[in-house]
C-alpha positions in Angstrom: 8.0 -2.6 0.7 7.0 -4.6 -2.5 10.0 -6.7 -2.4 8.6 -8.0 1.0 5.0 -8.1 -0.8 6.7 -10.2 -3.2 8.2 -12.7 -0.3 4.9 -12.9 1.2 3.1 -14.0 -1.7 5.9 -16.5 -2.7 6.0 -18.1 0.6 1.5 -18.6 -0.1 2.1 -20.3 -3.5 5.2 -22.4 -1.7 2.8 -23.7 0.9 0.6 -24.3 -1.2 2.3 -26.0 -3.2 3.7 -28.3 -0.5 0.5 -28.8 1.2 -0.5 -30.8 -2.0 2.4 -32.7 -1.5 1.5 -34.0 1.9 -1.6 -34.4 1.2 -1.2 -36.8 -2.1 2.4 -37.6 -3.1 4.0 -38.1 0.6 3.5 -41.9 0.2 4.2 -42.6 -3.1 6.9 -45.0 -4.7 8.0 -42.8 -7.2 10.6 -40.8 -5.2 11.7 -39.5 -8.4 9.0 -37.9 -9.6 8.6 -36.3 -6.1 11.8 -35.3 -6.0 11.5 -33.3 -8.8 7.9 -32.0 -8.0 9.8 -30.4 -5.1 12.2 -28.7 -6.7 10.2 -27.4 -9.5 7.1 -26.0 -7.5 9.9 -24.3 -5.1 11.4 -22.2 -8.5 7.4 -21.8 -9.4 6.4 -20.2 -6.0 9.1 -17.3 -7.2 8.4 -17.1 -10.4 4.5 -16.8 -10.7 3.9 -13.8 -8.6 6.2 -12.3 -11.7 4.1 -13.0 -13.8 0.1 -12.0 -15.1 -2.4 -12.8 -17.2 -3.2 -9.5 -18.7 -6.6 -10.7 -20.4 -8.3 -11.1 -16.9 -7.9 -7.4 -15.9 -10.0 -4.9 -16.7 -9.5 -2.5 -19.1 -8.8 0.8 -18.6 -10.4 3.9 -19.6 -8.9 6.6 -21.4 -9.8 10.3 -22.4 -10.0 10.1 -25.9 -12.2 13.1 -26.2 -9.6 15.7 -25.0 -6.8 17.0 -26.8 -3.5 17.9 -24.9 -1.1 20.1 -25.9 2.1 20.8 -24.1 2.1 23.4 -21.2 3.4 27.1 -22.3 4.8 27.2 -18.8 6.2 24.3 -17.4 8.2 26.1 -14.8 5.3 27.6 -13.4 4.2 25.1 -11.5 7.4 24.0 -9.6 6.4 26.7 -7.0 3.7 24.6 -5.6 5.8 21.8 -4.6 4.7 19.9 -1.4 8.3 19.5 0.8 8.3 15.9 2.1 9.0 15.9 5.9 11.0 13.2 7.3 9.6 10.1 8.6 9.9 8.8 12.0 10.5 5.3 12.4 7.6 2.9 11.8 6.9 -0.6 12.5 7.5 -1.0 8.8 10.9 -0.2 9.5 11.0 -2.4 12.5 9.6 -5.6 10.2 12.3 -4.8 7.5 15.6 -4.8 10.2 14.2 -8.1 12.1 13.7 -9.8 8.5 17.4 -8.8 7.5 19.1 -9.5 11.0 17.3 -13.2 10.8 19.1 -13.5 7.0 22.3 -12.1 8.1 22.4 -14.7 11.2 21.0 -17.8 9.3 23.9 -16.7 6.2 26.7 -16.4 9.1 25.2 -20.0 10.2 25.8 -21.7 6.8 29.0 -20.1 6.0 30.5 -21.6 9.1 29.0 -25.3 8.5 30.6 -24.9 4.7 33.8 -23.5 6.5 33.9 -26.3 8.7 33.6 -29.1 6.0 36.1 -27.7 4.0 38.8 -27.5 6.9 37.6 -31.2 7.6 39.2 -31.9 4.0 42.2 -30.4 4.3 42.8 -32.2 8.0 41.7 -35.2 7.6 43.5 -38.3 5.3 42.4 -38.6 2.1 41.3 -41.3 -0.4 40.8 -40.2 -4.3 38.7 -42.4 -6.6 38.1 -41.5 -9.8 34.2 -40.1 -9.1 34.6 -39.1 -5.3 37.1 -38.3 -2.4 37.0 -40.8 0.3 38.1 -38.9 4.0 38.4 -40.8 6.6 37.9 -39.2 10.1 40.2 -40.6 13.1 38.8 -41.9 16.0 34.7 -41.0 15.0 32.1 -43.2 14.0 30.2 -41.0 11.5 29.1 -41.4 7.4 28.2 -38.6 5.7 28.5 -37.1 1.7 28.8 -33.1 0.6 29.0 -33.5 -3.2 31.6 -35.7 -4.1 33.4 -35.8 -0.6 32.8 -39.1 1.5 33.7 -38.8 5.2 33.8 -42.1 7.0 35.0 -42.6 10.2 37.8 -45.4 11.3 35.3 -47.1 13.8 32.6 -47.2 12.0 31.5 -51.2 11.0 30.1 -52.4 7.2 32.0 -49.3 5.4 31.6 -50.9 1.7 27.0 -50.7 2.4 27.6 -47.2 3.6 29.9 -46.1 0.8 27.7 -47.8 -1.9 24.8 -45.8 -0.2 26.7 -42.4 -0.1 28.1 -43.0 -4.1 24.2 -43.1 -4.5 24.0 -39.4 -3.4 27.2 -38.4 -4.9 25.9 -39.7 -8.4 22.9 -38.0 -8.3 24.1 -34.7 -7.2 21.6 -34.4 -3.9 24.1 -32.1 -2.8 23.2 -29.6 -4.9 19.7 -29.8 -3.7 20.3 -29.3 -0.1 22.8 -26.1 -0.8 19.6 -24.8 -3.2 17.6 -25.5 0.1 19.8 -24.5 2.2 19.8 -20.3 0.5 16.0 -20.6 0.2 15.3 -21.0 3.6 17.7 -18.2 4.3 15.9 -15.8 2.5 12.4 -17.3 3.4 13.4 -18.2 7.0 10.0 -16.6 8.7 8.2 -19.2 6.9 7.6 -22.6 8.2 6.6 -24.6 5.3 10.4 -24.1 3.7 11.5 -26.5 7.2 9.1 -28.8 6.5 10.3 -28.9 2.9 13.9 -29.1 3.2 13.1 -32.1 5.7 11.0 -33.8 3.4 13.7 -33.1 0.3 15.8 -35.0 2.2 13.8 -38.2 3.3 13.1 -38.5 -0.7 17.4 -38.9 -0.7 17.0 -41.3 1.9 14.7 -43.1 0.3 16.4 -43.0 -3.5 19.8 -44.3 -1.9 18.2 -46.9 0.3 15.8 -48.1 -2.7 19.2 -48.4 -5.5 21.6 -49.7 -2.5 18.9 -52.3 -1.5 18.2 -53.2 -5.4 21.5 -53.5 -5.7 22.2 -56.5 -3.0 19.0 -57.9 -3.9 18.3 -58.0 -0.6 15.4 -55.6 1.3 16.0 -57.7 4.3 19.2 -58.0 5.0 19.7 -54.3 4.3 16.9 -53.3 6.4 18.9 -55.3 9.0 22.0 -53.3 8.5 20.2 -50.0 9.2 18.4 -51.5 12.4 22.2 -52.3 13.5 23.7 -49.3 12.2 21.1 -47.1 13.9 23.2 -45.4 16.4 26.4 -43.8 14.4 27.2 -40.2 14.6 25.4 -37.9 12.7 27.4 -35.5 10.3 26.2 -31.9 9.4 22.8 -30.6 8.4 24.7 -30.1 5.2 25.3 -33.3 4.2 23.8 -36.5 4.0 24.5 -38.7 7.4 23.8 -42.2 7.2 23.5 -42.5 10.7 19.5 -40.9 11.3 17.8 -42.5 13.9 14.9 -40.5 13.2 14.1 -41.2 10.1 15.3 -45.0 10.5 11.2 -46.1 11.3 10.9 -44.3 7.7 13.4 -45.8 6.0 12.6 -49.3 6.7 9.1 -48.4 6.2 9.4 -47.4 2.5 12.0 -50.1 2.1 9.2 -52.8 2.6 6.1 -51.0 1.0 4.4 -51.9 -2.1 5.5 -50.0 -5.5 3.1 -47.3 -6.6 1.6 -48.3 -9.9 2.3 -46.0 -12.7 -1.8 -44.6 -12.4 -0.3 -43.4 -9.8 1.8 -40.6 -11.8 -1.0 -38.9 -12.5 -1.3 -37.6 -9.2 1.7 -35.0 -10.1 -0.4 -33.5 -12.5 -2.6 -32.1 -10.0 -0.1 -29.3 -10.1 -1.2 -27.4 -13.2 -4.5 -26.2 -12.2 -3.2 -25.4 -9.2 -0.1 -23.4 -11.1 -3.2 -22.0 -13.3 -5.4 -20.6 -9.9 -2.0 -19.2 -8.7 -1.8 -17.2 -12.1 -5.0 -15.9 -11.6 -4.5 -15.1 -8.2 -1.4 -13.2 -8.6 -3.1 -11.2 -11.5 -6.8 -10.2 -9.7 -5.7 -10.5 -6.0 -2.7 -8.9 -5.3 -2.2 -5.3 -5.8 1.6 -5.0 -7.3 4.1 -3.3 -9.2 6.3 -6.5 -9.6 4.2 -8.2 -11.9 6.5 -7.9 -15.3 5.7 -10.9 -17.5 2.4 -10.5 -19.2 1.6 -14.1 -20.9 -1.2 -12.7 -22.5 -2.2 -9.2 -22.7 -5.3 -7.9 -22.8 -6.2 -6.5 -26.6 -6.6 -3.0 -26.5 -10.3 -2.0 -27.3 -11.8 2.0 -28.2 -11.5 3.3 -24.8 -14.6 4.5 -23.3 -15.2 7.8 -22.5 -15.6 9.4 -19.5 -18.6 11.2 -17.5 -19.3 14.7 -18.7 -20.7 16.3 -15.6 -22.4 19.3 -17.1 -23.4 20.5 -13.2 -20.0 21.3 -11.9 -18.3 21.3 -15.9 -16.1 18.7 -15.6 -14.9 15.2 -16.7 -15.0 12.7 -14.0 -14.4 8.9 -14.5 -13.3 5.9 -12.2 -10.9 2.9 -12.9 -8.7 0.3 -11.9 -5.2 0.5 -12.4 -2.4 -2.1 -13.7 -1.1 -2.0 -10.2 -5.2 -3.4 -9.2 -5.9 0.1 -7.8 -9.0 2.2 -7.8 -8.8 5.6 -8.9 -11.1 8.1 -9.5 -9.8 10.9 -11.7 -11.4 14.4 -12.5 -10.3 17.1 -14.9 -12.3 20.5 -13.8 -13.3 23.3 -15.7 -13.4 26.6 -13.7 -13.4 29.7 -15.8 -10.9 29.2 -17.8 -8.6 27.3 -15.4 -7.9 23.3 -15.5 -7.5 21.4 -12.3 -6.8 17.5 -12.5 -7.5 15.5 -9.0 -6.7 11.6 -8.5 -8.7 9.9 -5.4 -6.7 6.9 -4.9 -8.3 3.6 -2.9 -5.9 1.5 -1.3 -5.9 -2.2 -0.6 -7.4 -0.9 3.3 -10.1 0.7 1.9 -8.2 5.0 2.7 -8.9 7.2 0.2 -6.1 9.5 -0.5 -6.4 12.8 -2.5 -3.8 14.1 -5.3 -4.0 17.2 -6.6 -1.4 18.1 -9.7 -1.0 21.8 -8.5 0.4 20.7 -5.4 2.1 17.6 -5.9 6.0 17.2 -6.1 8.6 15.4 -8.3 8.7 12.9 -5.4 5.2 12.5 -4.8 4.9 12.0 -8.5 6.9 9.0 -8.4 6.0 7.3 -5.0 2.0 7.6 -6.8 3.6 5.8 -10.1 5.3 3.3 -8.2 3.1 2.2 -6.0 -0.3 2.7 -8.0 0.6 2.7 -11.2 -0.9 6.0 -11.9 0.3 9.1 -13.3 -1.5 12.7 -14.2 -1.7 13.8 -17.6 1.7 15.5 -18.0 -0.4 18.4 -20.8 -2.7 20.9 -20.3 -6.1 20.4 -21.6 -7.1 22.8 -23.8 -10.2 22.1 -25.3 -12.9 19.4 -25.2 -14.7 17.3 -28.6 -18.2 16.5 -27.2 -21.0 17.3 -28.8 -22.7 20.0 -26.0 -23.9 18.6 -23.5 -28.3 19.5 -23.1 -28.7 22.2 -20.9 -28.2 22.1 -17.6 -30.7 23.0 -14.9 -30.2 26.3 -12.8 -27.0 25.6 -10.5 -27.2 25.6 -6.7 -25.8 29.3 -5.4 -22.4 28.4 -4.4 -19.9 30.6 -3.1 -16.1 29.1 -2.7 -13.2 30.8 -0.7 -10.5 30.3 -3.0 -8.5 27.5 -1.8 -4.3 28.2 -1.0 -1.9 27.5 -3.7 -0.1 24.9 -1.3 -0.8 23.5 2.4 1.1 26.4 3.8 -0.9 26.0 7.4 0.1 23.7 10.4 -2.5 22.4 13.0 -1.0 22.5 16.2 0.2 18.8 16.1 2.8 20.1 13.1 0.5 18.8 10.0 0.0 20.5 7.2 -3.6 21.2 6.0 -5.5 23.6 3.5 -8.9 24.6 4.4 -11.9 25.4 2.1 -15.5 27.1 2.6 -18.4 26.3 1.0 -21.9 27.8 0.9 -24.7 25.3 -1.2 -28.5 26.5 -1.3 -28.2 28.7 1.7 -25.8 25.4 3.9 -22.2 26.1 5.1 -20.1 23.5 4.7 -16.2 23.5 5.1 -13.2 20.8 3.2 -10.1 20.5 4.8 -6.9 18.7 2.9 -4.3 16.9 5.2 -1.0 16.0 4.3 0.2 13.4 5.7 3.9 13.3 7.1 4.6 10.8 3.9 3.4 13.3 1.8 0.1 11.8 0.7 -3.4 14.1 1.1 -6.5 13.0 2.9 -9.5 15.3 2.5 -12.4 15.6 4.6 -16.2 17.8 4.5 -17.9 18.6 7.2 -20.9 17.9 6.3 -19.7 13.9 5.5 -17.5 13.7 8.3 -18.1 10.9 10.7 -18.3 11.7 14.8 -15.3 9.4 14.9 -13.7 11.0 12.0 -14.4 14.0 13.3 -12.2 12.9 16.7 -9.8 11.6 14.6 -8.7 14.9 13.3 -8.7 16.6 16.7 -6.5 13.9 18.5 -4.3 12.7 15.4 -4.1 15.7 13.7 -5.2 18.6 15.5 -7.7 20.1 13.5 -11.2 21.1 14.2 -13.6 22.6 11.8 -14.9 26.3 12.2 -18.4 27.0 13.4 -18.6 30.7 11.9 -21.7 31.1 9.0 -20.8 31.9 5.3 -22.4 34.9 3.6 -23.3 35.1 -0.4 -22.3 38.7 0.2 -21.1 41.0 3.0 -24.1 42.0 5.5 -25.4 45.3 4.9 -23.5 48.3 7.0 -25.9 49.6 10.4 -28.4 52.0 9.0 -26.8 56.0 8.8 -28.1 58.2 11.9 -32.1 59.6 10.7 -31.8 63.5 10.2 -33.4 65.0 13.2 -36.8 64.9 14.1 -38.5 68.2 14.5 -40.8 68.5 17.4 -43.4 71.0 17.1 -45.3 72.3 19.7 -47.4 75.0 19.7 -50.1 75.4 22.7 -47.4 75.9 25.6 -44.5 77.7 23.8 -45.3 81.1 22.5 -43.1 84.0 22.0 -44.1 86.5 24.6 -44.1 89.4 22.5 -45.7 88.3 18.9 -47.6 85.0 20.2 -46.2 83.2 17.2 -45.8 79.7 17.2 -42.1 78.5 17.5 -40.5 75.4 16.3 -37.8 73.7 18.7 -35.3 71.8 16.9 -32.4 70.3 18.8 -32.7 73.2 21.4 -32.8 76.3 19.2 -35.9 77.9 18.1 -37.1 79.0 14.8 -40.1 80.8 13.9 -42.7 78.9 11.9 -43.6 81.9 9.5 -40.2 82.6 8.8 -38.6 78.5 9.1 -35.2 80.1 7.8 -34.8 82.8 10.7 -32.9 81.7 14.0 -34.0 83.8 17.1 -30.7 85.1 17.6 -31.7 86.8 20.5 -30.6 85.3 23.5 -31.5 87.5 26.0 -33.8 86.5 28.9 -36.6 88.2 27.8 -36.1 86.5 24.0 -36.5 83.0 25.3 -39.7 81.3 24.8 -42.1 80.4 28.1 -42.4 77.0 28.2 -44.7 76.0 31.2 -44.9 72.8 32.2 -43.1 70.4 29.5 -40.1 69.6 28.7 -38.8 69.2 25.0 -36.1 67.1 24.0 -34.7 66.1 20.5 -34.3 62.8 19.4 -32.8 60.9 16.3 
C-alpha cells in the first residue's frame, strides 16, 4: 500500500499548503501571484514526498569486521522455504476498492461533462474569430468559455461585456487550469482541501477577468452595475467558466472595489519556502517509505562502526535504522561451527517481527526489502577480524532443544509455529515463533510474555505454552531390586537331629557350618521346628 502512503502524505503537504493560503494571500490584490502560488504548491504537494534529504538520516552501520565469502551450497537452503498461505480479505483491501470505485465514478463524471460540451459544438451555430469560436445557444440565456470555445446564448442582454470578459479567460488559458484541477481531484477526491482549492482557483479567474474587463472600460462602477443586473443568467458547466455566478457575485464586486495590495505585500508568497523546507524534512525523518527516490543531498559515507561483539552468547549483535526509517536489530550467531543471521524488525506500530534467513522464502525476502529496506547478507560468514575478546566469565548452564528446521506445526487455529525449550541456571523457559498468515514471524518467551500476551496467543492463535520441567540430563532409572536379605535366626529354629543352627533364606534352609549345602531333604522329619515365629523374606 505505499502508493496510498504516498496519496496520504501528498494530500498533508496540499493542505498545508492551502491553509497558508487562506490564512495570508486570500485577500490580496495580486491575483496573479496567487494564481500561480496555487498551481505550483499543488505540483509541490506531489513532488516532495519524492524526494529526501539524505544528510538528516542517520547513518547506518555496517559489518566491516567480517569477511563473506560465497556459500558452497546455495541450493541447500531452498528446502527451508516458508509457503505463503493465502490472505483473506482485509480492510486494507476494502480501503483500496472504495478509493478506486470513487475514481472510476468521478472519471465517468468528467468524461460526460467533456462529452457533453463537445456535442454542444457540433449542435449549436457557430462563429469563428481568429483567437476563439463564438457558439451561440438557441433559446438559453447562459455565458460560459472551455478554452477557446465561447457559448452565449440568443437571450442573453450586454453580449459584447460578457464576451470581452470571457476573451479574458480564453487568453490566459484558465481552462487549462480547471482540466489540471479537474484530474487532481479525481485522484485525490477523499480529500477535502482539493474542493476548497478548485473553488478558490476559480474565484482568482473571476477576479483576473473582472479586474482587466473593468480596466478596460475605465469604469469599476458601471461594470459593477452590469454584474448586479446580470446576476441571474444561467450557469454553464463546472467545466467552464459561467459568467452568470450568483454566489460569487458579493465577491466579485467586493474585490472590484477594494484597495490594491502594495507590492510589500509580495513578500507574503515567500512564506512558502520554509514551509517547502519543513515539508522536506518531514518527508525524510517522519515518514517511513520506500518511495522516496530523489536524494538532494546525500549523506557522506563515513568508516562504519562496528558492531557489539557479545562474547556471552558468541555473537555479533547491532541495531539500526533503515533507509526506509525502520528499526532493525540484526544478529549473526556463532554456535559450534554453524552461522545463524536473525533481523528483528520494528514497525511504525511499535510490533516486532522476527526473520530468520534459514527459514525465510524468495517471497518473504522481497516483501522485507520492499517494505523495510532491509536485506540479509546474501554470504556466509566465515571468519571474524577482532582482536579476542577478554575472557568471558563462566556461562549460565543452558540446555536448548534443537529448534525445527521450518514451522512445520499448526495450533489448532491453522497457524504455523516452532517451539523452543530453554533451561537457564536451573529456570525453564520456553520461545515459540508464529508465522503469521502474511508470512511474517512474531516470537514470544515465556518468561517475557505479558498476561494479555499470553491471551492473545490462545484466542488469536491457539497456542499455549507447556507447563512440563526441563532436565540438564535424563533422571536417574528406579534403583535395581537389593539382593536378598538373609534372616538368621538361631534360638527357635534348630535342626532336630544335629541342633545346628540354620539359616532361612527365601524359604529354603541352609546350614550355617556348611553355607554352601542345601538340606535337600524334604521329608517331614528333615524340616526344621520352628515354634512360635514366623519368617518371611524380604527385599
Amino acid at each position: 500500500m505505499n502508493w496510498l502512503h504516498y496519496l496520504l502524505e501528498a494530500n498533508l503537504y496540499l493542505a498545508v499548503f492551502y491553509a497558508l493560503y487562506y490564512l495570508f494571500l486570500r485577500t490580496d490584490t495580486h491575483y496573479a501571484l496567487s494564481r500561480i502560488y496555487l498551481l505550483t504548491t499543488s505540483v509541490l504537494s506531489f513532488v516532495i514526498p519524492l524526494l529526501q534529504l539524505g544528510f538528516l538520516k542517520p547513518a547506518e552501520p555496517q559489518l566491516i569486521s567480517l569477511t563473506l565469502i560465497a556459500p558452497l551450497h546455495p541450493t541447500a537452503i531452498s528446502n527451508n522455504t516458508i509457503p505463503i498461505e493465502a490472505t483473506n480479505f482485509t480492510w486494507q483491501d476494502g480501503l483500496i476498492g472504495v478509493y478506486l470505485l470513487g475514481t472510476v465514478v468521478l472519471f465517468v463524471i468528467f468524461s460526460i461533462k467533456i462529452y457533453q460540451l463537445f456535442r454542444l459544438t457540433r449542435t449549436a451555430s457557430t462563429q469563428v474569430d481568429h483567437s476563439y469560436k463564438l457558439i451561440y445557444v438557441d433559446d438559453s440565456n447562459t455565458a460560459f468559455s472551455f478554452f477557446n470555445f465561447l457559448f452565449i446564448g440568443t437571450k442573453v442582454s450586454g453580449t459584447d461585456t460578457i464576451i470581452q470578459h470571457e476573451l479574458v479567460h480564453i487568453r490566459q488559458k484558465h481552462s487549462a487550469d480547471i482540466i489540471f484541477m479537474e484530474l487532481l481531484k479525481i485522484v485525490n477526491w477523499f480529500n477535502p482541501f482539493i474542493y476548497l482549492l478548485q473553488a478558490s482557483l476559480k474565484t482568482l479567474h473571476e477576479y483576473i477577468a473582472d479586474e482587466q474587463t473593468a480596466t478596460e472600460g475605465n469604469d469599476v462602477i458601471a461594470y459593477s452595475t452590469f454584474l448586479v443586473n446580470n446576476a441571474y443568467g444561467i450557469g454553464g458547466s463546472s467545466i467552464t467558466h459561467s459568467f452568470f455566478n450568483y454566489n460569487l457575485l458579493k465577491k466579485r464586486i467586493i474585490m472590484l472595489n477594494q484597495q490594491r495590495s502594495g507590492k510589500l505585500a509580495k513578500l507574503k508568497y515567500l512564506l512558502a519556502i520554509p514551509i517547502c523546507a519543513g515539508m522536506l524534512c518531514a518527508s525524510t525523518l517522519a515518514f517511513s517509505k520506500d518511495y522516496g527516490v530523489v536524494d538532494l543531498f546525500p549523506q557522506k559515507t563515513d568508516t562504519p562502526k562496528k558492531p557489539r561483539y557479545d562474547v556471552w552468547n558468541k555473537s555479533y549483535d547491532h541495531t539500526f535504522t533503515t533507509s526506509k526509517g525502520y528499526k532493525v536489530r540484526e544478529r549473526i550467531i556463532f554456535v559450534s561451527g554453524a552461522v545463524s543471521k536473525t533481523a528483528e524488525i520494528i514497525d511504525k506500530n511499535g510490533q516486532k517481527h522476527l526473520y530468520d534467513d534459514r527459514w525465510i522464502s524468495p517471497k518473504e525476502s522481497k516483501f522485507v526489502k520492499e517494505k523495510y529496506g532491509y536485506q540479509f547478507p546474501r554470504d556466509t560468514v566465515v571468519s571474524v577480524k577482532l582482536l579476542p575478546p577478554p575472557p568471558p566469565p563462566a556461562a549460565p548452564k543452558t540446555v536448548s532443544f534443537p529448534r525445527p528446521k521450518h514451522p512445520a506445526e499448526l495450533t489448532s487455529k491453522g497457524y504455523r509455529y516452532a517451539e523452543s525449550a530453554y533451561l537457564v541456571n536451573g529456570k525453564t523457559d520456553f520461545r515459540v515463533i508464529i508465522v503469521e498468515k502474511d508470512g511474517s514471524q512474531k516470537d514470544y518467551y515465556k518468561s517475557k510474555s505479558t498476561p494479555a500476551e499470553i491471551k492473545l496467543l490462545k484466542n488469536k492463535y491457539g497456542y499455549q505454552f507447556p507447563s512440563m520441567p526441563i532436565y540438564t540430563k535424563m533422571p536417574p532409572p528406579p534403583p535395581a531390586p537389593s539382593a536378598p536379605k538373609a534372616l538368621i535366626y538361631v534360638p527357635k529354629a534348630t535342626n532336630t537331629v544335629s541342633h545346628t543352627p540354620l539359616l532361612v533364606v527365601n524359604s529354603r534352609l541352609y546350614n550355617l557350618k556348611d553355607p554352601l549345602k542345601k538340606f535337600t531333604d524334604t521329608s517331614r522329619s528333615a524340616q526344621p521346628m520352628v515354634s512360635g515365629l514366623v519368617i518371611y523374606n524380604k527385599p
